[in-house]
Structures are given as structure tokens and as C-alpha cells.
N, C-alpha and C positions, 0 to 999 in steps of 0.2 A: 477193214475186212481181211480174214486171215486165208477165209474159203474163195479162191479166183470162182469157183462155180455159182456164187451168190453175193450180193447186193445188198446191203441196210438200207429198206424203207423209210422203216417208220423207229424214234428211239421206245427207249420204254414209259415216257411223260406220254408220247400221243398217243400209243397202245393202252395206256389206263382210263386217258381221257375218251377214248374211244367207246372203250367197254363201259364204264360206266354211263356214257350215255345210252351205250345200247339197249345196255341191261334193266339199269329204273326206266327208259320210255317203255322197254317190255309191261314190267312188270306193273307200271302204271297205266295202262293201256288195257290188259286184265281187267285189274281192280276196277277202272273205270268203267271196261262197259258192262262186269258185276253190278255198280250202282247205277247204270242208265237202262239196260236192259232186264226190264222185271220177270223175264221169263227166269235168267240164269241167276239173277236175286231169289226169285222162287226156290231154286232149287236148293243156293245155299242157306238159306233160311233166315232168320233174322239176325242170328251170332255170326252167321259167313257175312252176312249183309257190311253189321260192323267192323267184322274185320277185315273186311277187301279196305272201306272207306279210311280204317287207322292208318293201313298201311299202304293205300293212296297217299294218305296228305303226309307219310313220313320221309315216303320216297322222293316226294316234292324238293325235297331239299337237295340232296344230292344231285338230283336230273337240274335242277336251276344253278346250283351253286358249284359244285365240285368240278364238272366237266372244266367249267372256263378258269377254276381254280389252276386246278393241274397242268393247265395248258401255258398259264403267265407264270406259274412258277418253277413248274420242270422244264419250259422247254418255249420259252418266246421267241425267239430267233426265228424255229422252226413255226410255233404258231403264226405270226406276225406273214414269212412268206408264204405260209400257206392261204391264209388273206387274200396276199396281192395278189396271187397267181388264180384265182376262183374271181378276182374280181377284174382280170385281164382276158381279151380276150381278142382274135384274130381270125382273117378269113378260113385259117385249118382246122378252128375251132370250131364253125359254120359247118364246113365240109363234112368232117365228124358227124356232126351233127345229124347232116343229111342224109351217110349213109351208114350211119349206125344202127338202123333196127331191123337191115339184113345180117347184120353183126350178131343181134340178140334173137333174130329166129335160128340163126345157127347156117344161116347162108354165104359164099364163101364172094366176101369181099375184100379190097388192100384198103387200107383206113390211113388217113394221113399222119403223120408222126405228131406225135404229142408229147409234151411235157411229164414232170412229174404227177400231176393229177390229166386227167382226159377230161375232154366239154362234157362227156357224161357225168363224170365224178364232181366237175364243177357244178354243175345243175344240180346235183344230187346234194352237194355241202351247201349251196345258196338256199334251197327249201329245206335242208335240215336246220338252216340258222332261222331264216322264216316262223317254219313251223315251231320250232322250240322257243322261239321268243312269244309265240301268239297263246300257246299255249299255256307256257310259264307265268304270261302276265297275266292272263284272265284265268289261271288257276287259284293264283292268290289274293286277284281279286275275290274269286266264292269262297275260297277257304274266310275270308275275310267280309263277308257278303252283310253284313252290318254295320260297316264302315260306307258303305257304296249305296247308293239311291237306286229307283228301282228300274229308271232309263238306265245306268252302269250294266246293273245283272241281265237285260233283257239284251243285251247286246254281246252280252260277255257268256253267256250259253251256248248259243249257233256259232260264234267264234271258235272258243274250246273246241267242242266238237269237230269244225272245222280242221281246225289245226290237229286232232288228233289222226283225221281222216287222211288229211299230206301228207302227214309222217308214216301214217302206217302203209300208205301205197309206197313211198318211199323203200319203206325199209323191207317192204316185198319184192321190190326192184334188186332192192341193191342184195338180200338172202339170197336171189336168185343166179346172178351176176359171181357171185363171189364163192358159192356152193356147189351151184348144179350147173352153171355155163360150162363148158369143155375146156373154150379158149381162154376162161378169164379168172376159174377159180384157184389157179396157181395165187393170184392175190389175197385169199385169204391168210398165207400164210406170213405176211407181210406186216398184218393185223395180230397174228398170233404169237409169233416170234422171232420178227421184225425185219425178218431178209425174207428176196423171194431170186428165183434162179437169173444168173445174168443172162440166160435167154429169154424171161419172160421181161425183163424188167429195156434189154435192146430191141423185142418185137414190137411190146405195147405201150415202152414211153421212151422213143430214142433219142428224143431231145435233151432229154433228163438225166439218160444213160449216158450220152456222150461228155454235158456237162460234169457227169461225178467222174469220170475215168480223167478227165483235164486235171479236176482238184485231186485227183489220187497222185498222179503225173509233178503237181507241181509238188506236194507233197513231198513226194520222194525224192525230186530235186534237191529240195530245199533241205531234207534232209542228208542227202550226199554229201552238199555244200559246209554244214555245219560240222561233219566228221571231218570233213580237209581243214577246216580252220583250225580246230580241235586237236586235229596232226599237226 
């Protein structure tokens, strides 16, 4: 980082693999409830009908496949620890927990330090793997729904739905969090364009802060070191 006033989040592998999820759960989320709600099927009529449904099951592909593409091939390292650390978790993480929804009414509390993701943002990527696998697999089940007996489909309906229903609270959680929060929408830009200010990033993840300023530290050592040898 060349700006001391800012931070690298996120690279540009997780920034794709982000949006892309966002964008086909949006946009299949639409379509969907075009074909499950006959009011708003009504309105599009029978050609909107079929094309919500084309462009449901085209979007399929990309929200199942690409996400996790982009993620093992621009950026494992960075996937893989983003894993452990959603799948790690400690008494601060708890704490968080418990007083975070004066955090999110906009009430003024100190929250304990947290890493690079927060227990909310863990919570948040653990129901989005959740929900996008429960989803994905009983999606292609029905896309597929003549391979599958008829105990498969009757299970695999309330599922979907299900799953569409966690994600979408989900991601009203987290639009809100990231947009219209005061103290936290500085993080969208972290998402957009992959730094966010080194005072958002020492308030609300100082564990994570401190650890990148070490690796910059040693960094710079090391390269001191290799200009002396060099001389």
C-alpha cells in the first residue's frame, strides 16, 4: 500500500467472487419469486413468465459455479484463511456477539477487537455458505426434477424456498450494515475497491490491523536487509 491513509481488504479475486455472488443471488431471487408468486407472474404475463424462468436457470450457473471458481483460482491463500477464521471462534467473538445489536440500532457502545472478519460477518459468511449450498443443490435438483422421485421434489421445494428466504434476510442484513450504517458503511468500499481508511479498518478490526502493520514491518526489514547485501 502506497496510501499510509488506507488499507487492502479485500484483492480483486475476492472482490469478483463477491459480486458475482451477489449479483446472480439478486437476480435469481427476482426471477424466482416471478415464478412462485402468481400475482407478479400475472403481471408479466406469460412471455415475462418464461423469461424470468430462462433466466433463472441460466443464472444457476454462475451463482453455483463461478463464485467458488474465482475464489481457488485467483486467490486460495486468501480463500482458504478466510475459512479458518469463520470457522474459529473465541470468548471476543461471543462478547460481540452480545453486544452487537446496540451496535446496529445505532446505540453507542466499545465492542471488543476483532479480527479480519467480525462474529457478525462470520455469522453472515457461515449462512451464506448454508444458504447457497441448500439452494444450489435443490435447485438443480428441480431444474432436473425427472431424474428425482417424487419424495426428492417434495422435500426439495420448502428447502429452496427456505434457503432463498436466509439469504435474502441475510443480504438485507448485511445491504444495511454496509450502506446505510453510519459506523460501518466505510466497508463497502473495501468491497468496491479493495482498501478502506486505516482508521476504519484499527477501530473495527484491530486484531487484523495490527497483524498487517507487523507483516508490512517485517517487509520492510527484509527488504532493507537485501539492499545491504546488494551493497
Amino acid at each position: 500500500m502506497n496510501n499510509p491513509e488506507r488499507v487492502e481488504r479485500f484483492n480483486l479475486a475476492e472482490r469478483l467472487a463477491h459480486w458475482n455472488h451477489a449479483i446472480s443471488f439478486c437476480l435469481l431471487f427476482i426471477t424466482g419469486a416471478a415464478l412462485v408468486f402468481r400475482g407478479w407472474g400475472g403481471l408479466l404475463g406469460p412471455h415475462g413468465v418464461r423469461l424470468a424462468r430462462d433466466i433463472h436457470h441460466v443464472l444457476a450457473i454462475p451463482f453455483t459455479f463461478f463464485t467458488l471458481l474465482i475464489l481457488l483460482v485467483g486467490t486460495r491463500t486468501t480463500f482458504f484463511a478466510w475459512l479458518k477464521e469463520i470457522l474459529t471462534w473465541d470468548k471476543e467473538d461471543v462478547r460481540f456477539l452480545l453486544l452487537f445489536p446496540r451496535e446496529f440500532f445505532g446505540l453507542k457502545v466499545k465492542l471488543p477487537e476483532q479480527g479480519k472478519f467480525n462474529a457478525g460477518e462470520k455469522i453472515n459468511s457461515l449462512l451464506t455458505i448454508v444458504g447457497s449450498l441448500l439452494m444450489a443443490t435443490t435447485g438443480w435438483i428441480l431444474l432436473y426434477r425427472n431424474s428425482f422421485s417424487k419424495a426428492v421434489l417434495a422435500w426439495a421445494y420448502p428447502l429452496h424456498d427456505a434457503g432463498a428466504l436466509l439469504m435474502g434476510a441475510v443480504i438485507v442484513g448485511h445491504v444495511y450494515l454496509s450502506l446505510l450504517h453510519p459506523n460501518s458503511r466505510e466497508a463497502i468500499n473495501g468491497m468496491l475497491w479493495g482498501t478502506v481508511t486505516t482508521k476504519f479498518a484499527r477501530e473495527h478490526h484491530g486484531r487484523w490491523y495490527r497483524q498487517l502493520m507487523k507483516q508490512q514491518e517485517q517487509r520492510g526489514r527484509e527488504g532493507r536487509l537485501t539492499s545491504l547485501s546488494a551493497d
